[in-house]
Backbone as CSV, one residue per row, in Angstrom:
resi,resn,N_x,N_y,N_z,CA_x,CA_y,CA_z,C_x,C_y,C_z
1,UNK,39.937,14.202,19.534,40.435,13.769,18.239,39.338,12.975,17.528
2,UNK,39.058,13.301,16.349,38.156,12.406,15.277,38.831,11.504,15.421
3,UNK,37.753,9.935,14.450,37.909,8.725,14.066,39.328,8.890,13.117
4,UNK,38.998,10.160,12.512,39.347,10.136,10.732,41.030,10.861,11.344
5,UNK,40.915,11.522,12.205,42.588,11.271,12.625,43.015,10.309,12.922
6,UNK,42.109,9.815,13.907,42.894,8.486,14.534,43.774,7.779,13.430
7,UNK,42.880,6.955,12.685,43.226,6.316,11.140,44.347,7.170,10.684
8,UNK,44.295,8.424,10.810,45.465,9.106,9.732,47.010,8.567,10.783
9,UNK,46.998,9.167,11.418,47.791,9.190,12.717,48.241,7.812,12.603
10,UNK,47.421,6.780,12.627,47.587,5.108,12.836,48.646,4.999,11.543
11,UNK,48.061,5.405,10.173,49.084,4.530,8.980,50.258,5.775,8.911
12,UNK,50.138,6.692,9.929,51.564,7.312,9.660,52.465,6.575,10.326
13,UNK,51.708,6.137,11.773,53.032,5.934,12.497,52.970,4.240,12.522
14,UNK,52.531,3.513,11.850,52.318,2.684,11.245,52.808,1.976,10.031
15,UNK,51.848,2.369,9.085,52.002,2.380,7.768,50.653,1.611,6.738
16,UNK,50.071,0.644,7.979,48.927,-0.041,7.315,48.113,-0.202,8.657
17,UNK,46.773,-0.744,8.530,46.132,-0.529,8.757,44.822,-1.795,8.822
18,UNK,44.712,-2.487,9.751,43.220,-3.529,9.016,42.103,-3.167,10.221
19,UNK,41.033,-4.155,9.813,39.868,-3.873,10.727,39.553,-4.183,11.688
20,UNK,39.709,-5.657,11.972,40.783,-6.144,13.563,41.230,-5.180,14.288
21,UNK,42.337,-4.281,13.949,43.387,-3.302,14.451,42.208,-2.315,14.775
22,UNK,41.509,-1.914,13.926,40.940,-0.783,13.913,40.057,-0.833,15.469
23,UNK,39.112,-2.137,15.346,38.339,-1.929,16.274,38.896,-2.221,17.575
24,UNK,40.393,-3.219,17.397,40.545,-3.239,19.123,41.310,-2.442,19.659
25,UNK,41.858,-0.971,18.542,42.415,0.170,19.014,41.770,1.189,19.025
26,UNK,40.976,1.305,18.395,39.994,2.514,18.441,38.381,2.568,18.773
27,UNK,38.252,1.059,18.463,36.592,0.709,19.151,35.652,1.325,18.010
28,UNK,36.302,1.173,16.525,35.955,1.817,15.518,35.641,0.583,14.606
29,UNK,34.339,0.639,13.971,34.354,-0.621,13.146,33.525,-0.464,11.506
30,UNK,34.005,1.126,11.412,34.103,2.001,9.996,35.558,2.214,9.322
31,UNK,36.108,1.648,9.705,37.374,1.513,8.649,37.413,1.772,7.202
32,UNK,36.313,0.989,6.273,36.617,1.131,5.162,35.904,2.571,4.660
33,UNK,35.126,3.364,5.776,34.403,4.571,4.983,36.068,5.558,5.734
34,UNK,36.717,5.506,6.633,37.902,6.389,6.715,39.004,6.771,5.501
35,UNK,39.052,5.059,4.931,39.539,4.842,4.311,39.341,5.601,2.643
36,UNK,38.005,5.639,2.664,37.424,6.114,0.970,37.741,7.767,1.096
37,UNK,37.312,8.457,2.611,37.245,9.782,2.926,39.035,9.930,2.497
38,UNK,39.767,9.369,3.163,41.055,9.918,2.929,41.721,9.369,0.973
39,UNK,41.072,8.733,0.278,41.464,8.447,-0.258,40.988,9.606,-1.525
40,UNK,39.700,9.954,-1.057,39.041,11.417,-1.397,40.041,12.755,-1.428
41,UNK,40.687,12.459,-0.297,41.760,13.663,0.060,43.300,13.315,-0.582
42,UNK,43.398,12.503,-2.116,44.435,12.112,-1.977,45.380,12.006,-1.746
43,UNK,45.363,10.493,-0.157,46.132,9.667,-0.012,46.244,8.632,-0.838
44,UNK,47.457,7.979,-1.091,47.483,6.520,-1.936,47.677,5.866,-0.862
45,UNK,46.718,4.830,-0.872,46.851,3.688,-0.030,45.940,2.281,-0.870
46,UNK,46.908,1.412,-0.400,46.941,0.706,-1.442,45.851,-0.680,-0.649
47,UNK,45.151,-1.710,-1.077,44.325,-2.716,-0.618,44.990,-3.894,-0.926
48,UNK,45.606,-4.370,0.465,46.438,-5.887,-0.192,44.990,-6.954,0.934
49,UNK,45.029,-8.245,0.012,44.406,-9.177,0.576,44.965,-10.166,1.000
50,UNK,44.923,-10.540,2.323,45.650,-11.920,3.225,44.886,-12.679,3.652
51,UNK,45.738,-13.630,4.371,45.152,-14.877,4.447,45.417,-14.860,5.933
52,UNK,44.107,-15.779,6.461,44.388,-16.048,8.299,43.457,-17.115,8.767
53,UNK,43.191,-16.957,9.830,42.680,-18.391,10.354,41.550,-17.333,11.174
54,UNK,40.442,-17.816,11.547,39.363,-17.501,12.441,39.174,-18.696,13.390
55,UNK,38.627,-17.884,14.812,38.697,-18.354,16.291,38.717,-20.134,15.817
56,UNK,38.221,-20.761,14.625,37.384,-22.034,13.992,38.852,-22.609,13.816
57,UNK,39.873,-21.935,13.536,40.894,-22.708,12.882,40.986,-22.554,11.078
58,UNK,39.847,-22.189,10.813,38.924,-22.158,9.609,39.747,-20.693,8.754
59,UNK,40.005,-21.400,7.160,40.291,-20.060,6.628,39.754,-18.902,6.232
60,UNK,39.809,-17.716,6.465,39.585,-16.513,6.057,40.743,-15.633,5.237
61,UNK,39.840,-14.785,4.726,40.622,-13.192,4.174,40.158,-11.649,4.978
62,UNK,40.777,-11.125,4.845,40.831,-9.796,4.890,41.662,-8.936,4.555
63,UNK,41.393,-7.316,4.362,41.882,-6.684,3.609,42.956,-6.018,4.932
64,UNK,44.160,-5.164,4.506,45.353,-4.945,4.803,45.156,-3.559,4.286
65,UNK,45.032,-2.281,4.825,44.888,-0.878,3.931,46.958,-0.544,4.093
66,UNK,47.090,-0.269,3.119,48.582,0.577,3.284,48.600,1.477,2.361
67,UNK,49.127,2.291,3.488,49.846,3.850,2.887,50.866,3.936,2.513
68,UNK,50.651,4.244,1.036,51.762,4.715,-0.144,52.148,5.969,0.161
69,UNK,51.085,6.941,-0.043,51.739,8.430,-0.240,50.204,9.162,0.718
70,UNK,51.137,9.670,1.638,50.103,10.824,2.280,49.674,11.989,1.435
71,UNK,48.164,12.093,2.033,47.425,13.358,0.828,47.975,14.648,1.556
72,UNK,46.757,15.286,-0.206,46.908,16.848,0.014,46.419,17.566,1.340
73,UNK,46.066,17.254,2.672,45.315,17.788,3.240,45.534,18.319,4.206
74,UNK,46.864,18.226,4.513,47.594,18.984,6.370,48.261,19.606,5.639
């Protein structure tokens, strides 16, 4: 199985998707180019930004990918 299934597969049975997730489930740490490829193939998936804490206690962001509407491509 490709990366670029994995990711598909993930926000189906899913629904979203971040980069955290990505790499400690798939050992993948290209997320946001899966993301542009399928968005190429339109899927709608939408970019929400959150809020969290790093190992520091210390605030961070990162992005949240969610799937609106699966593409044209299966």
């Amino acid at each position: 199985m490709k990366h670029l299934d994995r990711i598909k597969r993930h926000l189906l049975d899913y629904g979203s998707i971040t980069q955290v997730e990505c790499a400690k489930e798939y050992g993948n740490y290209r997320l946001s180019e899966y993301i542009r490829q399928l968005r190429e193939l339109n899927w709608a998936i939408a970019s929400q930004w959150c809020k969290g804490k790093n190992r520091y206690d210390e605030d961070t962001h990162y992005v949240r990918y969610i799937l609106v509407k699966e593409g044209d491509d299966e």
